[in-house]
C-alpha positions in Angstrom: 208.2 -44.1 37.4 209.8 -41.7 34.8 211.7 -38.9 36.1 211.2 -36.2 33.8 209.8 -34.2 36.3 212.4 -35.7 39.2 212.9 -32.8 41.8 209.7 -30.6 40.6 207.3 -29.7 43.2 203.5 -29.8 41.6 200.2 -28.4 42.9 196.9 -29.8 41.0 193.8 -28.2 42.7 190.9 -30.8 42.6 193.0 -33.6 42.4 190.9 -36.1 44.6 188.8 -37.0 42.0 188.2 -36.8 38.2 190.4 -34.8 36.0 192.5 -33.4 38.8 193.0 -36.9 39.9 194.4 -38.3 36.7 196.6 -35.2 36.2 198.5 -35.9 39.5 198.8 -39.7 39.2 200.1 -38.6 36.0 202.5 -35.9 37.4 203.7 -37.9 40.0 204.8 -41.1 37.3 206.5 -38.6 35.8 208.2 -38.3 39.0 207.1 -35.1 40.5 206.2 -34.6 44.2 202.2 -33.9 44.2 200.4 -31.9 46.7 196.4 -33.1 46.3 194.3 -30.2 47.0 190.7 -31.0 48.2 188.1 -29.2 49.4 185.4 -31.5 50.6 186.6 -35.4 50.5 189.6 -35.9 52.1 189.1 -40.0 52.1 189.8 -39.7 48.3 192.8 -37.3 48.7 193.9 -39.7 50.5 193.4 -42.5 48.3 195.0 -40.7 45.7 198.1 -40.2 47.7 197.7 -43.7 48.5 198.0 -44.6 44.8 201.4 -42.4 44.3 203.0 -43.5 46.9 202.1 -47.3 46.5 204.2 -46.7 43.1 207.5 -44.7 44.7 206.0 -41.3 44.3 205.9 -38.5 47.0 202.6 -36.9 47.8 201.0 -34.5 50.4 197.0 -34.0 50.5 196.4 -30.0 51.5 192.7 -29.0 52.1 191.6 -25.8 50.8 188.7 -23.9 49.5 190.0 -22.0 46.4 187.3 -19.8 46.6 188.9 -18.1 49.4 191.5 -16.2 48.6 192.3 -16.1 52.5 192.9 -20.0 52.5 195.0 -20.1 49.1 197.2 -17.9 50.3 197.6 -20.1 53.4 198.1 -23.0 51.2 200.7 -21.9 49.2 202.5 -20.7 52.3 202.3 -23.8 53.4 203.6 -25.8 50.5 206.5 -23.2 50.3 207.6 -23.7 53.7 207.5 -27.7 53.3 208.6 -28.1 49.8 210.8 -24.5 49.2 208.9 -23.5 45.6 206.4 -24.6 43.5 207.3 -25.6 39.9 204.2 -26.5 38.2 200.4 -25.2 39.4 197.3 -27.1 37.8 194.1 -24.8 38.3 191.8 -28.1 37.8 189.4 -27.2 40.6 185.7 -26.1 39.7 183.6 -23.4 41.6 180.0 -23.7 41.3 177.5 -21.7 42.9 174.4 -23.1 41.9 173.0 -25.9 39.3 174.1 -24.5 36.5 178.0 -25.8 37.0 179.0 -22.2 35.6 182.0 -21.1 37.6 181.7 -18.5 40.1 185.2 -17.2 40.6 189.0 -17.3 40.2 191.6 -17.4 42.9 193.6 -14.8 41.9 196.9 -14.8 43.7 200.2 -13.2 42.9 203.0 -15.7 43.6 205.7 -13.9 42.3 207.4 -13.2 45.4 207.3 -17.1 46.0 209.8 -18.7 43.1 
């Protein structure tokens, strides 16, 4: 584990699989702690957390529909209260509505009052 990120709190939406997935493993080896957002597959949330914690990281899996601006704002409550801030926010997850894999929205949050 490298530690430029020792003491950083990261969120990567989508990070059970894919992308998202390679960007916490990566996040964590660099020694941050990694919440794993999800929204449907929690087995391979968990594996992912698995993974980083298998190698000395620290990981938390948090399910949430980003979507729903209701839920990411429980979320990030949430994290706040557990970790105290959030230092690095990955928007990795996709919104899809139909076949067409076009996105169908953005979270839009304001986390000002959070740092």
């Amino acid at each position: 584990m490298l530690d430029r990120l020792t003491g950083k709190v990261a969120v990567v939406t989508g990070a059970s699989r894919g992308i998202g997935r390679a960007i916490a493993l990566r996040l964590a080896q660099e020694g941050a702690a990694v919440v794993i957002n999800y929204n449907g597959s929690k087995e391979r949330a968990q594996e992912v957390k698995t993974e980083i914690e298998s190698a000395g990281g620290t990981a938390q899996i948090m399910q949430c529909d980003v979507a729903d601006a209701a839920s990411c704002d429980e979320m990030f409550q949430t994290i706040i209260k557990e970790f105290g801030r959030i230092d690095i926010l990955v928007n990795n997850a996709g919104i899809t509505r139909d076949n067409l894999n076009v996105p169908a929205g953005i979270c839009n949050l304001d986390l000002s009052d959070s740092f």
